[in-house]
Each structure stands twice: as C-alpha cells, then as structure tokens.
N, CA, C and O of each residue as an XYZ file, in Angstrom:
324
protein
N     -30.727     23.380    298.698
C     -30.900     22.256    297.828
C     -32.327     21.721    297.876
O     -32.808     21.323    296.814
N     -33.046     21.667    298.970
C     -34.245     21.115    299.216
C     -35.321     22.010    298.332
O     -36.276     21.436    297.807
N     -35.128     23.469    298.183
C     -35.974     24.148    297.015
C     -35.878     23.898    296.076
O     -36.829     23.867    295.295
N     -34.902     23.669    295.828
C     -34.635     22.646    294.342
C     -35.622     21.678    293.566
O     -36.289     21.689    292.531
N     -35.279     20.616    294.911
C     -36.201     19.732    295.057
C     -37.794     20.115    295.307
O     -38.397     19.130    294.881
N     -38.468     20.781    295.644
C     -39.630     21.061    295.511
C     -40.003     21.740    294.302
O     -41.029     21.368    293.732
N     -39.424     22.541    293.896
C     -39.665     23.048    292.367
C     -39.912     22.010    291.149
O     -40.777     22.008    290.273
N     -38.819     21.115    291.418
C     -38.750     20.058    290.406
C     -39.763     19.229    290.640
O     -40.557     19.280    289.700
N     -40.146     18.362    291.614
C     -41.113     18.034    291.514
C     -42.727     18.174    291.631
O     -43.601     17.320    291.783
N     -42.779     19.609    291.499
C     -43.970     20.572    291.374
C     -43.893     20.432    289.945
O     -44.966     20.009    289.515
N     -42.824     20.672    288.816
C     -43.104     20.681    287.915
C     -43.170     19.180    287.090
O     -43.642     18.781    286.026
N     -42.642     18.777    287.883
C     -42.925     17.167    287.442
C     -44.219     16.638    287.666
O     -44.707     15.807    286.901
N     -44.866     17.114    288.771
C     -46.036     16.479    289.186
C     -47.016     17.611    288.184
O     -47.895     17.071    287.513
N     -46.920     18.666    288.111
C     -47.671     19.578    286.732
C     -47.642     18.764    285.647
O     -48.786     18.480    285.293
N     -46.244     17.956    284.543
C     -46.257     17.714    283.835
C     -46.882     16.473    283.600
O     -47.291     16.340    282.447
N     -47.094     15.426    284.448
C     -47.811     14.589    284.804
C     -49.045     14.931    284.724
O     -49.681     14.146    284.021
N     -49.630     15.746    285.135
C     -51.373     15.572    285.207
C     -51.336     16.210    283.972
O     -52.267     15.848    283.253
N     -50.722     16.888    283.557
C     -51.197     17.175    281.866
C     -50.898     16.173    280.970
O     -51.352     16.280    279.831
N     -50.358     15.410    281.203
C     -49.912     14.037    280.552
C     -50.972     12.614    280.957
O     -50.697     11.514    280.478
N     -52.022     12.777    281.757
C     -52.700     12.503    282.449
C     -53.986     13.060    281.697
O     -54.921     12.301    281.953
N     -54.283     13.831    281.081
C     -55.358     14.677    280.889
C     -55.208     14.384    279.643
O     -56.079     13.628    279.213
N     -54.580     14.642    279.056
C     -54.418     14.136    277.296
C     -54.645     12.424    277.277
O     -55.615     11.875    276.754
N     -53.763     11.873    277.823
C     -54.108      9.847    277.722
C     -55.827      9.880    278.014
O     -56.558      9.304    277.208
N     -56.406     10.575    279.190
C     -57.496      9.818    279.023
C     -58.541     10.856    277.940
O     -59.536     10.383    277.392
N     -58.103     12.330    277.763
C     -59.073     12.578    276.388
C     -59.076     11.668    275.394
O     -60.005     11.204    274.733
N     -57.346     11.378    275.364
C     -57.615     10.510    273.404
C     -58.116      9.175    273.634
O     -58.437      8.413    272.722
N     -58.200      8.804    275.315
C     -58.780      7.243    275.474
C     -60.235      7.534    274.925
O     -60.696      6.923    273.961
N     -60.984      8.607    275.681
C     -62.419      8.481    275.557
C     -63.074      9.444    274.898
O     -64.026      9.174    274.166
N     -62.714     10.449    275.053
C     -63.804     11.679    273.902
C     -63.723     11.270    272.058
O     -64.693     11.448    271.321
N     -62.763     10.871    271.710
C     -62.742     10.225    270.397
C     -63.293      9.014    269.960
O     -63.366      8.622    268.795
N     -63.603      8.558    270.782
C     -64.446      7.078    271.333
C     -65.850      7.339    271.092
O     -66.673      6.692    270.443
N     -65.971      8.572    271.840
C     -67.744      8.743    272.531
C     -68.218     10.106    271.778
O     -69.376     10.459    272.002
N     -67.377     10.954    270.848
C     -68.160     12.094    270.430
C     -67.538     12.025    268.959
O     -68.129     12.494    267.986
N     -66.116     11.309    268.875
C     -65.511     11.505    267.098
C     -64.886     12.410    267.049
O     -64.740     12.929    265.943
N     -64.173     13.062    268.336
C     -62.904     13.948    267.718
C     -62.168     13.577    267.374
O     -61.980     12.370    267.223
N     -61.241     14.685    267.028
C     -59.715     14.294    267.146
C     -59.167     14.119    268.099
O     -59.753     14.540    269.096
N     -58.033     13.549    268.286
C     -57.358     13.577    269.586
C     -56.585     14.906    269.831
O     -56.590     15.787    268.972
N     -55.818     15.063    271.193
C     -55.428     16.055    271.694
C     -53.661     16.257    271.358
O     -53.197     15.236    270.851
N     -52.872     17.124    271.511
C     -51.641     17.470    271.257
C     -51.533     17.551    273.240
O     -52.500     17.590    274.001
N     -50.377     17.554    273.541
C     -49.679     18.364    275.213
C     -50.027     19.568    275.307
O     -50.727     20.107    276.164
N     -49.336     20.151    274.065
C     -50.274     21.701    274.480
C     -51.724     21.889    274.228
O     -51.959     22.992    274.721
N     -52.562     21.529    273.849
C     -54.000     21.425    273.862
C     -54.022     20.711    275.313
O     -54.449     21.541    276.115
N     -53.803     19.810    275.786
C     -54.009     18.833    277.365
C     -53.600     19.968    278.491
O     -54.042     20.072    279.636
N     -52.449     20.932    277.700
C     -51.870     21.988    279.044
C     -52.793     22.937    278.476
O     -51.832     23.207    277.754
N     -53.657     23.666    278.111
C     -54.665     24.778    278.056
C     -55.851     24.198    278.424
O     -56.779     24.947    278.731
N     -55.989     23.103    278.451
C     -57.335     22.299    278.733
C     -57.093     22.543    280.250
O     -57.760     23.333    280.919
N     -55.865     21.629    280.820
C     -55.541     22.189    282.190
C     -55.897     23.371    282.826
O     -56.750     23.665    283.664
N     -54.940     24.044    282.157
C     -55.028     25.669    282.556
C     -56.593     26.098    282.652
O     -57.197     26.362    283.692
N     -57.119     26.105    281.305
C     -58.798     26.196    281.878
C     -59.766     25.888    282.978
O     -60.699     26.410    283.587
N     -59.054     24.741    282.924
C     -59.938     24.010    284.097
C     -59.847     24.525    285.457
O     -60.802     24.821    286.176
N     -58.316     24.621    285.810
C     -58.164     25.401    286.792
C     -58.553     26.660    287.355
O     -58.792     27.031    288.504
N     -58.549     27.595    285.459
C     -59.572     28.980    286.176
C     -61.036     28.805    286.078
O     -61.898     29.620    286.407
N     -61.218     27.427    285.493
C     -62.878     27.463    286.279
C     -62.961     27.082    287.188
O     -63.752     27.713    287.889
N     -62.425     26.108    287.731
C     -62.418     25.985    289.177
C     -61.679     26.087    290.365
O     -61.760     25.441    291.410
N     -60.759     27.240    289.942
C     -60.635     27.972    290.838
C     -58.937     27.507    291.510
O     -58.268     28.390    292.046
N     -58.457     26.241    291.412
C     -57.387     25.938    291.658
C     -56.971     25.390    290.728
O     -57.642     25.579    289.713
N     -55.638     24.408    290.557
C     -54.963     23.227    289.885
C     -55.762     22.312    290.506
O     -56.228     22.426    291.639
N     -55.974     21.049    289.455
C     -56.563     20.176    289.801
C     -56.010     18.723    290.754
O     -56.412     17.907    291.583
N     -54.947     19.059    290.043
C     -53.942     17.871    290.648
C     -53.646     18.108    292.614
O     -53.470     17.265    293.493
N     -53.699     19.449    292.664
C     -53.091     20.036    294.208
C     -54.697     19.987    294.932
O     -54.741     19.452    296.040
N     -55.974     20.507    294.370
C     -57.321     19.818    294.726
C     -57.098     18.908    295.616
O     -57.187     18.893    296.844
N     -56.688     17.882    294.551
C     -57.572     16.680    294.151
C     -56.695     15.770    295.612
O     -57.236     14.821    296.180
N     -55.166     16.359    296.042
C     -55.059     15.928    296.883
C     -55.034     16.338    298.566
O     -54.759     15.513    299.437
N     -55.369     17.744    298.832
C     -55.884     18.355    299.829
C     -57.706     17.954    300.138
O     -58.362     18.435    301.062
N     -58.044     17.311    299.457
C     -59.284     16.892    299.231
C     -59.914     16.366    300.812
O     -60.756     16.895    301.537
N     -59.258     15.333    300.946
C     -59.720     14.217    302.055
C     -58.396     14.430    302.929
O     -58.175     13.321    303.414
N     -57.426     15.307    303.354
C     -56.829     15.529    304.207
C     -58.002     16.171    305.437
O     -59.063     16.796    305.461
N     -56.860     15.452    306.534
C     -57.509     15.982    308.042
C     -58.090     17.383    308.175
O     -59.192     17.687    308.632
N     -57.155     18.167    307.696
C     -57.552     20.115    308.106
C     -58.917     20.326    307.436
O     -59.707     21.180    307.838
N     -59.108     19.696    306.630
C     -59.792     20.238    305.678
C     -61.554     19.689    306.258
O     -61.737     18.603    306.808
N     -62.656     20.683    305.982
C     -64.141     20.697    306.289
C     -64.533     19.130    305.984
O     -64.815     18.238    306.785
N     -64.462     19.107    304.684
C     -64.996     17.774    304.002
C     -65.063     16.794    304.899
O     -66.009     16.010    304.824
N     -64.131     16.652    305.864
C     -64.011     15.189    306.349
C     -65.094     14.901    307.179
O     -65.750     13.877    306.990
N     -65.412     15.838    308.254
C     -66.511     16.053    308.754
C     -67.039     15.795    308.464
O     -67.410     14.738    308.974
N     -67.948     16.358    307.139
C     -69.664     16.176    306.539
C     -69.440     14.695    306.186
O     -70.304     13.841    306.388
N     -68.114     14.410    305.595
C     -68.178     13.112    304.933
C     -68.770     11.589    305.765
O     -69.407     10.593    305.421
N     -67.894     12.301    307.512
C     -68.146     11.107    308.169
C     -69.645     11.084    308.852
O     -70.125     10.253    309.623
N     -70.067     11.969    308.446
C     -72.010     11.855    308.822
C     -73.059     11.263    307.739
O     -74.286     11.162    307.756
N     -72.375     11.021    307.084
C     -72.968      9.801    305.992
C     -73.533      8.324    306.077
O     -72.790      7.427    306.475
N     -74.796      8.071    305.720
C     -74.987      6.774    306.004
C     -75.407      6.308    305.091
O     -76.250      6.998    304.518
N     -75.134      5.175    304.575
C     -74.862      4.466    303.150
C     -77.115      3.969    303.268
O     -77.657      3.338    302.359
C-alpha cells in the first residue's frame, strides 16, 4: 500500500510544478515580452525541457538542494556576507 502512496504523490507533486510553471509564465512573460499565455501541455513540455537541460526534474532539484548529504552546504557555510 505504501507504493501506492509514493507513486501518487510523485505524480501529484509532478502535476503541481507544472501547474506551477504555467501560473507564473501567464503571470509574467505576457506582462514583460506580449505573448500569449501558456496551455498545461505547453507548461508540461516546457517542464520536460527544462529538465533535459538541466539534467534533472526541477521540482526533485530544487529540494535535495540544501539537504545535509549534499556538497553545497559546505561551500555555502564559508560565505561571508
């Protein structure tokens, strides 16, 4: 049952950042350049792109980011404002 549960909200949390990605295109690129706004499936290929340019999903990034395991934290805390 618990795979269940991780599937679903993998795809929930997918459908979210593409739902996420479209609100703030049609907030601001139509604002600042005069497009049109975006459709879900235009926001989910925009996604998808993004990801094979950089290499992952953005959403799963964006939150392994500033976790403990991870290098970043290090360099981060040798920073002086």
């Amino acid at each position: 049952m618990s795979v269940c549960y991780i599937i679903l909200f993998a795809l929930l949390f997918f459908i979210i950042n593409v739902f996420i990605i479209q609100i703030l295109w049609n907030y601001v690129v139509p604002c600042v350049f005069g497009v049109r706004p975006i459709t879900f499936l235009q926001a989910l290929a925009l996604y998808i792109l993004a990801s094979l340019l950089f290499g992952r999903f953005i959403g799963l990034e964006a939150l392994s980011l500033f976790s403990a395991s991870t290098p970043y934290r290090a360099n981060f805390s040798t920073f002086t404002p």
